[in-house]
N, C-alpha and C positions, 0 to 999 in steps of 0.2 A: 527880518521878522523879530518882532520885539515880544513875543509870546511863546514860552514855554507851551503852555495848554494849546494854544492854536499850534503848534507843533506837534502833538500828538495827536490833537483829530484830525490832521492834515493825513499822518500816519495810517490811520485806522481810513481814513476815508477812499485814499487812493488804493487798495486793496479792495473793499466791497465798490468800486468806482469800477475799475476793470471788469468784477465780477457782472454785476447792474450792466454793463455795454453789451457784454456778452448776451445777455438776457434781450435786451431789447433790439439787439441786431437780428435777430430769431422771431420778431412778435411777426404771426401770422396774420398778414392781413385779409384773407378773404375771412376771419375769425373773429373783427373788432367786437362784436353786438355778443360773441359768444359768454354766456352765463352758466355755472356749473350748478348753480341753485336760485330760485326766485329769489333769495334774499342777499345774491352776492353780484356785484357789479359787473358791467362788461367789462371785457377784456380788453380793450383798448382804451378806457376811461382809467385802468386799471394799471394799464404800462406808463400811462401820461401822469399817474400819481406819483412815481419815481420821479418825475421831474420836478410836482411840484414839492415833494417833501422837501427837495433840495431848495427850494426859492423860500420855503419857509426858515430852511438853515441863513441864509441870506438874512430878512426880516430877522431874526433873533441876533446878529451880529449887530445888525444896520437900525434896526429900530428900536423902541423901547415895548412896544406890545403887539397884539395884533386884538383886535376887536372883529369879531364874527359876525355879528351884528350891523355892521356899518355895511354901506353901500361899496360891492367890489366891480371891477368891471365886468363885463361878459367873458366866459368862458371859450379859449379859440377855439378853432375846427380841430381835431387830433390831424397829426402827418400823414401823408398820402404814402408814406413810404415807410420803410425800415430804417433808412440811413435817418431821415425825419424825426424819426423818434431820439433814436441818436445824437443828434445834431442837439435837439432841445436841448437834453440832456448835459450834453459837454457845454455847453453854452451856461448852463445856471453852473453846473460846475466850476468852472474858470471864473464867475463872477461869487462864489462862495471862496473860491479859494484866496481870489484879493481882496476879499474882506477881510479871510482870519490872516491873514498876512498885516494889514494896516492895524491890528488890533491887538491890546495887549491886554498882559493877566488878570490887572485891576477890571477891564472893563468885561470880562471874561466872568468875573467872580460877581457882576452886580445880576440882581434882580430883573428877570423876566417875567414877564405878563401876558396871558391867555385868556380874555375875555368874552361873554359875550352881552356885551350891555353894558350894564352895572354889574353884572356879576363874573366875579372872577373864577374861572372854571380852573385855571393852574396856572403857578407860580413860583418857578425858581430859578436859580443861578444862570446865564447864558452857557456855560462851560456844559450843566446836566441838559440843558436842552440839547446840545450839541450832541452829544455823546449818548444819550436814551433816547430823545425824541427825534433825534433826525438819523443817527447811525442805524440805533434800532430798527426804528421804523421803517428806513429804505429795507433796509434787510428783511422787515416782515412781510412788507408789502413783494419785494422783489419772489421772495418765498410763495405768496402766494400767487404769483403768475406763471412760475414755473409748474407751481401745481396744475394751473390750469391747463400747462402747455402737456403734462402728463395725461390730463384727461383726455386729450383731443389727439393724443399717440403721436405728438411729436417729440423728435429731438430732444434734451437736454442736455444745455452747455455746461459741462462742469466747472466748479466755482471755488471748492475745496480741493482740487485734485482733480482725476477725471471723472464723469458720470459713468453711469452703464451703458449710455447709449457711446462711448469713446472708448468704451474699453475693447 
């Protein structure tokens, strides 16, 4: 690897990566539709965001923007299973990790682009998307399925340490 930077989000990745498996080896499936408020997603659209934030991680190595706007394909059926969701999962992971592997610092430090249209919604470095918009983000989103998994009184896997439900 010819990337200092891709060596540290590789760092930081494989840590909330184990955490994120955890999470989603747990997703309850007689619970996918479950919503803890009208205005917040199912719960099974909502584990499947885990994988795609990481295909976005992907597109910010491998492409130069992404356009929201443009025609995407259809969205698949979510997994029939636990290990399914998993699977997705490790599957976008291994293919983000030989990207930041083939890529270096220069291409790391260039300008990213988030559009929708003509109009540019956000724009910066691939290294800060990496690092805010894909680490974060797993981490917020992962956060908020655990909350869900609290509402509905299951388990939690601990992710810093143990949970209360392993203590």
């Amino acid at each position: 690897m010819s990337s200092s930077h891709a060596q540290l989000v590789l760092a930081d990745l494989d840590h909330e990566v184990a955490s994120t498996r955890k999470v989603l080896s747990q997703v309850p499936l007689d619970q996918l539709d479950y919503r803890p408020h009208g205005k917040s997603g199912p719960l099974g659209k909502l584990a499947r965001h885990l994988t795609d934030v990481v295909q976005l991680g992907i597109l910010v190595v491998n492409a130069n923007e992404i356009d929201y706007h443009a025609p995407r394909p259809p969205e698949p059926e979510l997994p029939s299973t636990r290990e399914g969701f998993v699977a997705e999962f490790d599957e976008s992971i291994a293919a983000l990790k030989a990207a930041l592997a083939a890529t270096t610092d220069a291409h790391l430090s260039e300008q990213w682009v988030m559009r929708g249209g003509e109009t540019v919604w956000m724009k910066m470095p691939r290294l800060s998307w990496l690092r805010v918009m894909i680490l974060n983000h797993l981490v917020h989103h992962r956060a908020q399925l655990t909350l869900y998994y609290r509402m509905l009184d299951l388990p939690m896997p601990g992710m810093y340490g143990p949970s209360a439900d392993e203590m």
